[in-house]
C-alpha positions as protocol buffer text, in pm:
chain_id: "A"
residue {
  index: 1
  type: UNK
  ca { x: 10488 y: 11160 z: 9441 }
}
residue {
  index: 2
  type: UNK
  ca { x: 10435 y: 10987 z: 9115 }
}
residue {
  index: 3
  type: UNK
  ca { x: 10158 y: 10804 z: 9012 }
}
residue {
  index: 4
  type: UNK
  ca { x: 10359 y: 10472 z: 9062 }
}
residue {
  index: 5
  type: UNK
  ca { x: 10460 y: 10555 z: 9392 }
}
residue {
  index: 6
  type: UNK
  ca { x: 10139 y: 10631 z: 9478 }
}
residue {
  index: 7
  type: UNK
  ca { x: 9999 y: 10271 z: 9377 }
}
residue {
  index: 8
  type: UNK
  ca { x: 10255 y: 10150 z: 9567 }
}
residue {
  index: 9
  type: UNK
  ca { x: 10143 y: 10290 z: 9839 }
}
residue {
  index: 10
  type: UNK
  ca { x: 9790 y: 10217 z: 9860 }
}
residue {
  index: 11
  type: UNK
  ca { x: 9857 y: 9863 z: 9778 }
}
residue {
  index: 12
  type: UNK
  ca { x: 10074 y: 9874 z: 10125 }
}
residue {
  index: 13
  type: UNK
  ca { x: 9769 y: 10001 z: 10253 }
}
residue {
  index: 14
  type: UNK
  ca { x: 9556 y: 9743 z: 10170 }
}
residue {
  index: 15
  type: UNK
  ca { x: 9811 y: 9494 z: 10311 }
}
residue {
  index: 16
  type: UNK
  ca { x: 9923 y: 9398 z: 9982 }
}
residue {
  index: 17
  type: UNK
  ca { x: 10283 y: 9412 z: 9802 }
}
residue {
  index: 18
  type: UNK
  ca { x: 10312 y: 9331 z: 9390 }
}
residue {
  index: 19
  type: UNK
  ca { x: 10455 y: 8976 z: 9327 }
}
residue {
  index: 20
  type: UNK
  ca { x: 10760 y: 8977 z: 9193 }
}
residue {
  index: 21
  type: UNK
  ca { x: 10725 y: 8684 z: 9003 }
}
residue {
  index: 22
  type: UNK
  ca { x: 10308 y: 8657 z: 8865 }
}
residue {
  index: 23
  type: UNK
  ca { x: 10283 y: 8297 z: 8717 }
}
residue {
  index: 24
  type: UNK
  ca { x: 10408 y: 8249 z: 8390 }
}
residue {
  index: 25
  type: UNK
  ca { x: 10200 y: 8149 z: 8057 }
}
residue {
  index: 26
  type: UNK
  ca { x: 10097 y: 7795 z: 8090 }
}
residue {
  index: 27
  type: UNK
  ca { x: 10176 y: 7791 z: 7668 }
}
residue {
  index: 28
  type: UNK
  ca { x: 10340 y: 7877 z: 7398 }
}
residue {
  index: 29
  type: UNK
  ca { x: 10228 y: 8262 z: 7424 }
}
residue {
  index: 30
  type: UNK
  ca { x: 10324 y: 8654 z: 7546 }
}
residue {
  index: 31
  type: UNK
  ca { x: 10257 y: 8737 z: 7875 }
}
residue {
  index: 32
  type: UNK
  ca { x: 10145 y: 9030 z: 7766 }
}
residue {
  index: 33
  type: UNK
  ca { x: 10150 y: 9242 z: 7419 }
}
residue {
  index: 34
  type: UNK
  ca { x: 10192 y: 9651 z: 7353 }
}
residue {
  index: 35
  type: UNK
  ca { x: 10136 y: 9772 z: 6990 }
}
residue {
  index: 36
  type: UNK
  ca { x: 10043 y: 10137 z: 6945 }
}
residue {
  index: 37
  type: UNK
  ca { x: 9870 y: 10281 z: 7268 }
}
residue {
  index: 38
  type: UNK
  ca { x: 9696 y: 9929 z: 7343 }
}
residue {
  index: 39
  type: UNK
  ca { x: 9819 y: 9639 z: 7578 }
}
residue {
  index: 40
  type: UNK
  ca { x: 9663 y: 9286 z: 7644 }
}
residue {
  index: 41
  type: UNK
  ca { x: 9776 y: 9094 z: 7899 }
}
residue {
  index: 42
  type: UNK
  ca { x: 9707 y: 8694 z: 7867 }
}
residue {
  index: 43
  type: UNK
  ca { x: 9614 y: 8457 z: 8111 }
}
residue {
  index: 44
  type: UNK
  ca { x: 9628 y: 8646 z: 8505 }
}
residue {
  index: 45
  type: UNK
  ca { x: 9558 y: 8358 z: 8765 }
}
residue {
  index: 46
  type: UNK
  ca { x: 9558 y: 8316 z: 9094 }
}
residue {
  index: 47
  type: UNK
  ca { x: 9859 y: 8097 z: 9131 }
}
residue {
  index: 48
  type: UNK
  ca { x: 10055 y: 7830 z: 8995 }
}
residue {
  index: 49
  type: UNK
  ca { x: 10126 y: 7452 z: 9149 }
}
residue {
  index: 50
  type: UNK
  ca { x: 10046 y: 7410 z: 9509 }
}
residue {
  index: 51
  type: UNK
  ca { x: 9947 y: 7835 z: 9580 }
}
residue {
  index: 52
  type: UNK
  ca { x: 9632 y: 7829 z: 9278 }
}
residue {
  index: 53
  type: UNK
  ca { x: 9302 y: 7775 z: 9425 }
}
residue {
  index: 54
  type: UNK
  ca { x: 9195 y: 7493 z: 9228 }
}
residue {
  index: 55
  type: UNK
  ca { x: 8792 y: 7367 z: 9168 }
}
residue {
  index: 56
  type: UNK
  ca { x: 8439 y: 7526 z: 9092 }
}
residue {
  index: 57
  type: UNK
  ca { x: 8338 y: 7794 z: 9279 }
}
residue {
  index: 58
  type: UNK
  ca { x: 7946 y: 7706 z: 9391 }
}
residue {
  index: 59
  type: UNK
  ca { x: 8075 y: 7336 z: 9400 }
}
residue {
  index: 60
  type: UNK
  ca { x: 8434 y: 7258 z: 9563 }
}
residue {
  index: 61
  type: UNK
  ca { x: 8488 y: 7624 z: 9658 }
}
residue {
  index: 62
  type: UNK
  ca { x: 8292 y: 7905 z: 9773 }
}
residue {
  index: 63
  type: UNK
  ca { x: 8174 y: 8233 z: 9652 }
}
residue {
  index: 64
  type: UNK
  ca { x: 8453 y: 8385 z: 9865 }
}
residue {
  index: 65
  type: UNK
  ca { x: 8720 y: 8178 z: 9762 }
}
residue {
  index: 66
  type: UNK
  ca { x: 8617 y: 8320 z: 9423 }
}
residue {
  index: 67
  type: UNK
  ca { x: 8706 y: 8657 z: 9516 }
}
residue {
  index: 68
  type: UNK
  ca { x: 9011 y: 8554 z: 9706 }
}
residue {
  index: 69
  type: UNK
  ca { x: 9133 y: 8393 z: 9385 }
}
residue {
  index: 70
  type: UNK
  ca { x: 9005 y: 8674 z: 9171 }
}
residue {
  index: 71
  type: UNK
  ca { x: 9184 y: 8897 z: 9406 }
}
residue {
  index: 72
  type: UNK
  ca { x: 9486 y: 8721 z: 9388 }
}
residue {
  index: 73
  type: UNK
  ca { x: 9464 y: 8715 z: 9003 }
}
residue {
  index: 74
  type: UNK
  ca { x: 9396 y: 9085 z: 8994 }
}
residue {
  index: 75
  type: UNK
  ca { x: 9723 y: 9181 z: 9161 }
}
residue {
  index: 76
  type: UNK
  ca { x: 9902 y: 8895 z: 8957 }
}
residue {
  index: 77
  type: UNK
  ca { x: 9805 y: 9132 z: 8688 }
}
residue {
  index: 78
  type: UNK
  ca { x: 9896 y: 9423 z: 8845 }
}
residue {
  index: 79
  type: UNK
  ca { x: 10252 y: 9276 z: 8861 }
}
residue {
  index: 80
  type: UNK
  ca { x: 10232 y: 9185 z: 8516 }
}
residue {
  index: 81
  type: UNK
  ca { x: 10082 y: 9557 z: 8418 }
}
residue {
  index: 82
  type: UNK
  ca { x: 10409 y: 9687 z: 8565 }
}
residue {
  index: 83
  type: UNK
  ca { x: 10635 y: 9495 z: 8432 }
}
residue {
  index: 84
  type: UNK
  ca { x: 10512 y: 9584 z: 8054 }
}
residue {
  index: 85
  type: UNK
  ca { x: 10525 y: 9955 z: 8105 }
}
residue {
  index: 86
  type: UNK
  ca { x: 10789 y: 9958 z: 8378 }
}
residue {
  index: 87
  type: UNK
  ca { x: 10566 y: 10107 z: 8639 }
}
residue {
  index: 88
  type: UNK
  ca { x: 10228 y: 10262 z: 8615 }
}
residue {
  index: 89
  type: UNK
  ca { x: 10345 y: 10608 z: 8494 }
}
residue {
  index: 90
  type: UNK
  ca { x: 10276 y: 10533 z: 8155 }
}
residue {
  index: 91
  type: UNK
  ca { x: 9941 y: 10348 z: 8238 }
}
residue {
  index: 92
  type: UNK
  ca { x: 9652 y: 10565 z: 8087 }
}
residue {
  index: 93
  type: UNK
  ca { x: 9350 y: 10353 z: 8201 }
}
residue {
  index: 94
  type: UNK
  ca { x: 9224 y: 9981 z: 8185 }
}
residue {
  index: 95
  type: UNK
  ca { x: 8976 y: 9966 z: 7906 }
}
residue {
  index: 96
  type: UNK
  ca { x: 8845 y: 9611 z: 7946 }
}
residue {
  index: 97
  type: UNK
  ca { x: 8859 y: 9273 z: 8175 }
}
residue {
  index: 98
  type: UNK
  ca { x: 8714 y: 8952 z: 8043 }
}
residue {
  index: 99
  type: UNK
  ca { x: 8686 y: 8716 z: 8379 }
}
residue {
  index: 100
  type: UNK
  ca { x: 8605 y: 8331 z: 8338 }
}
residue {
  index: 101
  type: UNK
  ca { x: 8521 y: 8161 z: 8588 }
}
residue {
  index: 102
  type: UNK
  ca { x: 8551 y: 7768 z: 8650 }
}
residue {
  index: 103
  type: UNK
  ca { x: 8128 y: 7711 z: 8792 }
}
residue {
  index: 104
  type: UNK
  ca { x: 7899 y: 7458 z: 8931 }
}
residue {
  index: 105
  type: UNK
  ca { x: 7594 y: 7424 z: 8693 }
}
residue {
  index: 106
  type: UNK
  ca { x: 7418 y: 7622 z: 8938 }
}
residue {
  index: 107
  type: UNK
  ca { x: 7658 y: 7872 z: 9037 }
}
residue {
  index: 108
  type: UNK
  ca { x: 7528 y: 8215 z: 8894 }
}
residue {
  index: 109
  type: UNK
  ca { x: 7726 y: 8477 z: 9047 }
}
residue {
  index: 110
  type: UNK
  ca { x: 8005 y: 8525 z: 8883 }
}
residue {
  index: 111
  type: UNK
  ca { x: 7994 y: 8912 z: 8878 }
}
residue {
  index: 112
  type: UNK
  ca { x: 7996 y: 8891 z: 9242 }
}
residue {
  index: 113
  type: UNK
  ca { x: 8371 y: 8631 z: 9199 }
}
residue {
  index: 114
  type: UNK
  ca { x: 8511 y: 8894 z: 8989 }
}
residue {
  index: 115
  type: UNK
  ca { x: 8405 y: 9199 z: 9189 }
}
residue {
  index: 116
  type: UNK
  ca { x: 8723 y: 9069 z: 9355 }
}
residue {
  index: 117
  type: UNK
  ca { x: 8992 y: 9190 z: 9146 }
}
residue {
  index: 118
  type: UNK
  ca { x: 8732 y: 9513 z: 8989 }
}
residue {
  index: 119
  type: UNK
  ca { x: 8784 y: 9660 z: 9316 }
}
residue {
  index: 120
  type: UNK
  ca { x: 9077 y: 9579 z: 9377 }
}
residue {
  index: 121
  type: UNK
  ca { x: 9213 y: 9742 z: 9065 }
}
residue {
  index: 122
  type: UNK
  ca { x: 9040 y: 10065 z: 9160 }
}
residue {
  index: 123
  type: UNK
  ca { x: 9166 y: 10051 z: 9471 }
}
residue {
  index: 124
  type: UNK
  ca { x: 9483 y: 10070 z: 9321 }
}
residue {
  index: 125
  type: UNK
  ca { x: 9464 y: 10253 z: 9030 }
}
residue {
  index: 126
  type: UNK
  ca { x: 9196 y: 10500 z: 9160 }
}
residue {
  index: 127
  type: UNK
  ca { x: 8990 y: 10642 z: 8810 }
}
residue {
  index: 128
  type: UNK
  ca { x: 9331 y: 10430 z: 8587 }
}
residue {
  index: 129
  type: UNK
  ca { x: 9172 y: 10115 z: 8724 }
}
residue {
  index: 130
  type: UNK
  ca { x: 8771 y: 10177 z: 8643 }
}
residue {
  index: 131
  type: UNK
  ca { x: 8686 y: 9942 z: 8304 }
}
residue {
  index: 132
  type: UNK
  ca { x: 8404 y: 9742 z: 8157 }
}
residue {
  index: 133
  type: UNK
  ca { x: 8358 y: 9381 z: 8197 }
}
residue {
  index: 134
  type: UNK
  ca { x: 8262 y: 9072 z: 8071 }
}
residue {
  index: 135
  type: UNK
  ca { x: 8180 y: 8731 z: 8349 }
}
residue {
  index: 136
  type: UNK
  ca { x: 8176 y: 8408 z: 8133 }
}
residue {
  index: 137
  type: UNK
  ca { x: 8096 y: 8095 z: 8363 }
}
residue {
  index: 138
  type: UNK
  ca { x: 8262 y: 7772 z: 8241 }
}
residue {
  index: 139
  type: UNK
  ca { x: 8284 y: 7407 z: 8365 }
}
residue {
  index: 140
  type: UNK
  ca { x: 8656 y: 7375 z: 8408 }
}
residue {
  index: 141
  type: UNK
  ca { x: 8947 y: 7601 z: 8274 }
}
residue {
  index: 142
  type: UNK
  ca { x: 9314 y: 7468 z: 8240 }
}
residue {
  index: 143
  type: UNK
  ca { x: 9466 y: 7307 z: 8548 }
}
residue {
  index: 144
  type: UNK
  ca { x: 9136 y: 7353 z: 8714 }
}
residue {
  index: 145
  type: UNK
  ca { x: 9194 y: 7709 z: 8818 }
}
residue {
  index: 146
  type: UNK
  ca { x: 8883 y: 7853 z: 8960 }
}
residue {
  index: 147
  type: UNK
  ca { x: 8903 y: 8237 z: 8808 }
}
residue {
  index: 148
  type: UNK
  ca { x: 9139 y: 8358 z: 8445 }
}
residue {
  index: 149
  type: UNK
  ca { x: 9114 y: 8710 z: 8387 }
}
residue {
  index: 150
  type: UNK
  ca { x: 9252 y: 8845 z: 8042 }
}
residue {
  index: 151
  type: UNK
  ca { x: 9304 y: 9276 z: 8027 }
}
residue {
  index: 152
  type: UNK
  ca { x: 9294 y: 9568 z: 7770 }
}
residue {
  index: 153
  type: UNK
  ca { x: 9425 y: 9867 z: 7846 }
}
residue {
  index: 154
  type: UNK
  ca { x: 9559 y: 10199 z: 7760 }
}
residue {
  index: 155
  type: UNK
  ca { x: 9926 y: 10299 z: 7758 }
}
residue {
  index: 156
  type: UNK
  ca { x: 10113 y: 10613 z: 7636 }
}
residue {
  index: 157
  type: UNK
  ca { x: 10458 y: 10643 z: 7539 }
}
């Protein structure tokens, strides 16, 4: 079985299938870029329109509908991940996730938000899917999504 095949498969596990269509940029930009062994994907949300989970987590939305959207952005990204390299077979490793998450002033867990799509992606990916971090906390982000996650990884040709 190949390493795409096997993805596939624990994602069915998990109850889970890759969209076929992740949201598209909301600008004038790449979905995601590949230049010499590195790849950055832009902008993985939730949703788009009606299906995005809209608000501030620790204000109109909870801690768990942080992970739920997290979650959902995570396998947006997964989508979007196999699209670039056609599959996962050429996927070396995820190198580094930058989450932002829309927060009341008081809201202070965003680790815990983006735990959502972290375990997820090793769920997925197994040891591919391990990667460093950053949580930023912000007051709003663009059409008052509650969770944006941008990714680095690792490719091979």
């Amino acid at each position: 079985m190949t390493f795409t095949e096997e993805a596939l498969a624990r994602l069915t596990e998990l109850g889970l299938r890759l969209p076929t269509d992740p949201p598209p940029p909301a600008g004038a930009y790449l979905p995601y870029r590949l230049h010499n062994g590195m790849g950055f994907l832009a902008a993985q949300v939730s949703g788009s329109g009606p299906d995005a989970l809209t608000g501030r987590v620790g204000a109109e939305l909870s801690t768990r509908h942080g992970q739920q959207a997290a979650r959902a952005a995570g396998l947006n990204a997964l989508a979007r991940l196999y699209q670039a390299l056609d599959g996962f077979e050429r996927l070396e490793c995820l190198l580094h996730v930058a989450g932002h998450v829309a927060s009341a002033d008081t809201f202070w867990d965003q680790p815990m938000v983006l735990d959502g799509a972290s375990l997820l992606f090793t769920d997925v990916l197994g040891e591919r899917g391990g990667h460093t971090r950053t949580a930023f906390s912000h007051p709003r982000l663009p059409h008052n999504i509650c969770v944006e996650l941008e990714i680095t990884f690792a490719y091979h040709d």
